[in-house]
C-alpha positions as CSV (number, residue, x, y, z in Angstrom):
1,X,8.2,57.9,52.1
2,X,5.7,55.1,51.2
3,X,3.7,54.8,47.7
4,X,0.2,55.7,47.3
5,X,-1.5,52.8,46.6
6,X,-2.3,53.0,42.6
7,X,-6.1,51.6,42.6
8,X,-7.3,54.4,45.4
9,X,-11.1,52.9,44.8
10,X,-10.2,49.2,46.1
11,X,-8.1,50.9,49.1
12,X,-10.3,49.3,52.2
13,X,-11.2,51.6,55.1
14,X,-8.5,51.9,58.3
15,X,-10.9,49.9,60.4
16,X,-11.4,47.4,58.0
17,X,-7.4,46.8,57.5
18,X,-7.1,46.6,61.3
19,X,-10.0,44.2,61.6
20,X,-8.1,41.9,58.7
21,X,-4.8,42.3,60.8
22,X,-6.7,41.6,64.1
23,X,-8.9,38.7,62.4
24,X,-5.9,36.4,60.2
25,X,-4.1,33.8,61.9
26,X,-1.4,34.1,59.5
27,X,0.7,36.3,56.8
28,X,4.2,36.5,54.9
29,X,6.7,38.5,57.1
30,X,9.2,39.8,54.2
31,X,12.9,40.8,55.3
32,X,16.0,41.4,53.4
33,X,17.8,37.7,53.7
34,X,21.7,36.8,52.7
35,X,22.8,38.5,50.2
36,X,20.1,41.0,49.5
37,X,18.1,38.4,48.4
38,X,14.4,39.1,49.8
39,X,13.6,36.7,52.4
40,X,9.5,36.1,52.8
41,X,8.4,33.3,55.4
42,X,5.2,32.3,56.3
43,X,4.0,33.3,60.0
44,X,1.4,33.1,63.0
45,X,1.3,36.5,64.8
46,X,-0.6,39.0,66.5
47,X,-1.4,42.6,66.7
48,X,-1.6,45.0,69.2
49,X,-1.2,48.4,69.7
50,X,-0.1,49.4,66.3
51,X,2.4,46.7,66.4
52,X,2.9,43.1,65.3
53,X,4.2,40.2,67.6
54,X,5.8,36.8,66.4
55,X,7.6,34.3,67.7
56,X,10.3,32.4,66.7
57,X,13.8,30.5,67.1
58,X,16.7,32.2,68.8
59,X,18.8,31.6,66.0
60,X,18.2,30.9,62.2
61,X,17.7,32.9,58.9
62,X,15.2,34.9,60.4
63,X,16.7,36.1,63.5
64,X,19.7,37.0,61.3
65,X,17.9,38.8,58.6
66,X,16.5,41.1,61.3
67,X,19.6,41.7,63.0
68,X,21.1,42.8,59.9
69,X,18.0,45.3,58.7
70,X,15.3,46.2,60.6
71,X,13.1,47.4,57.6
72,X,10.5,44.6,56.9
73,X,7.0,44.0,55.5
74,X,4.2,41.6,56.4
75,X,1.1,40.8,54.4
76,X,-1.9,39.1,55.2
77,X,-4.7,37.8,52.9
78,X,-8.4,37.5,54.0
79,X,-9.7,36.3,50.8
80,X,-8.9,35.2,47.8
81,X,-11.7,33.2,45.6
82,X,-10.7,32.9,42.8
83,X,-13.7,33.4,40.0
84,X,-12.9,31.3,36.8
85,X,-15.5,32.6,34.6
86,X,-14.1,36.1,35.2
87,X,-10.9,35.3,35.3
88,X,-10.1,37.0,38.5
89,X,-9.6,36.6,42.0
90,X,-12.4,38.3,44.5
91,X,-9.4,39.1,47.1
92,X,-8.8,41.2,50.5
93,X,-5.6,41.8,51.7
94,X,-3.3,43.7,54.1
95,X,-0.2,45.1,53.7
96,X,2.2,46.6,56.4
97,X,5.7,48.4,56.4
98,X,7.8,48.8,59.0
99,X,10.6,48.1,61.2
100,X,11.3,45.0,62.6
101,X,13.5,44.7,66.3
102,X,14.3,41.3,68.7
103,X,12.4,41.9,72.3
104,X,15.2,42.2,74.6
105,X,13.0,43.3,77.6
106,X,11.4,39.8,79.6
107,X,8.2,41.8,80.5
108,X,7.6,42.8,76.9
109,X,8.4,39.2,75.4
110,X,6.1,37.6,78.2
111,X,3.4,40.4,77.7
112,X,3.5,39.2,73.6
113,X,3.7,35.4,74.6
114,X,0.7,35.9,76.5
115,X,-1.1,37.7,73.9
116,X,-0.2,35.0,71.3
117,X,-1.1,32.6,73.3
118,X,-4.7,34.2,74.2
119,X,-5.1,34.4,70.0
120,X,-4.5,31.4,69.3
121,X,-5.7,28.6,72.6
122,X,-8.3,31.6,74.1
123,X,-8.4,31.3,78.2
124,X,-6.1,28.6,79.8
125,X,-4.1,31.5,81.6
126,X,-2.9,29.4,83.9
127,X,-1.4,26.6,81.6
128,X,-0.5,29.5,79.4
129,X,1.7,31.2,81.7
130,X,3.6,27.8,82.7
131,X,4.4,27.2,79.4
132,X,5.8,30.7,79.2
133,X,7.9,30.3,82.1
134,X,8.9,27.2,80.9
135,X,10.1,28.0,77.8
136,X,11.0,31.7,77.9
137,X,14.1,31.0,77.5
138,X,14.5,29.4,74.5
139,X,12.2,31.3,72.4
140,X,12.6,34.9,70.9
141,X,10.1,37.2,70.4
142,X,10.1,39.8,67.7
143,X,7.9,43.4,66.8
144,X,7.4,45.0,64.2
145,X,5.9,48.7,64.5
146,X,3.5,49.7,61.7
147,X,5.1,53.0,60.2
148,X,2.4,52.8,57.1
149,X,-0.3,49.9,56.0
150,X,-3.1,49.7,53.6
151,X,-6.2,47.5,53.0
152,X,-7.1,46.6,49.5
153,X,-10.0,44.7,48.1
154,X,-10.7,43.4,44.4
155,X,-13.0,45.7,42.6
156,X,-16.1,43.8,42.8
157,X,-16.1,43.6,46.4
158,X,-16.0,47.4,47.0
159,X,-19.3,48.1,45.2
């Protein structure tokens, strides 16, 4: 169902791709917008389990696109320095399909809040979990499960 990636010899390793997933703090969540116009926006997330959490606004663009199609794709970059004298980029990057779904369930969406909030402000359960309760709900949570991702690094970097 998904394309082999052309370049097999810059495909990175599974555990590598997880670790750049794991390790970014952000990435391009791609979803098909109004009027089958692609829709790409910029996002914080996590993963876990095979799946990727994000949060967002009850309503807006977003919320709608994913309502309407629940085939997405996010990427993340790890690096990208660009080399002039080459005239190339020395690049790592991730790319995920999948499909995308609003949490309905409150013990899933405070299980990703939690995580989120544990990437991004480590410890502070406590001060965590009242911000949780206090906005919990006004905030929507979505996930996307991973049906097929691949790692890629420039060429240089693989050797």
């Amino acid at each position: 169902m998904f394309r082999d990636m052309r370049r097999k010899n810059q495909l990175l390793s599974a555990d590598e791709t997880i670790e750049i997933l794991k390790n970014g703090s952000s990435g391009v969540l791609a979803l098909l917008g109004d009027n089958g116009y692609p829709y790409s926006v910029p996002m914080s997330y996590v993963y876990s389990d095979g799946r990727i959490y994000f949060h967002s606004a009850k309503s807006g663009h977003k919320t709608d696109a994913v309502k309407n199609c629940d085939k997405a794709s996010f990427c993340v970059i790890a690096k990208d320095d660009v080399v002039p004298s080459e005239y190339t980029t020395y690049f790592k990057s991730v790319i995920a399909f999948g499909k995308i779904r609003i949490v309905n369930k409150k013990e899933e969406i405070i299980n990703a809040l939690h995580i989120l909030g544990e990437k991004y402000n480590p410890g502070h359960i406590n001060e965590r979990a009242a911000e949780i309760d206090k906005f919990i709900n006004n905030v929507c949570v979505l996930c996307f499960d991973i049906e097929h991702i691949t790692g890629k690094a420039a060429k240089e970097l693989m050797k």
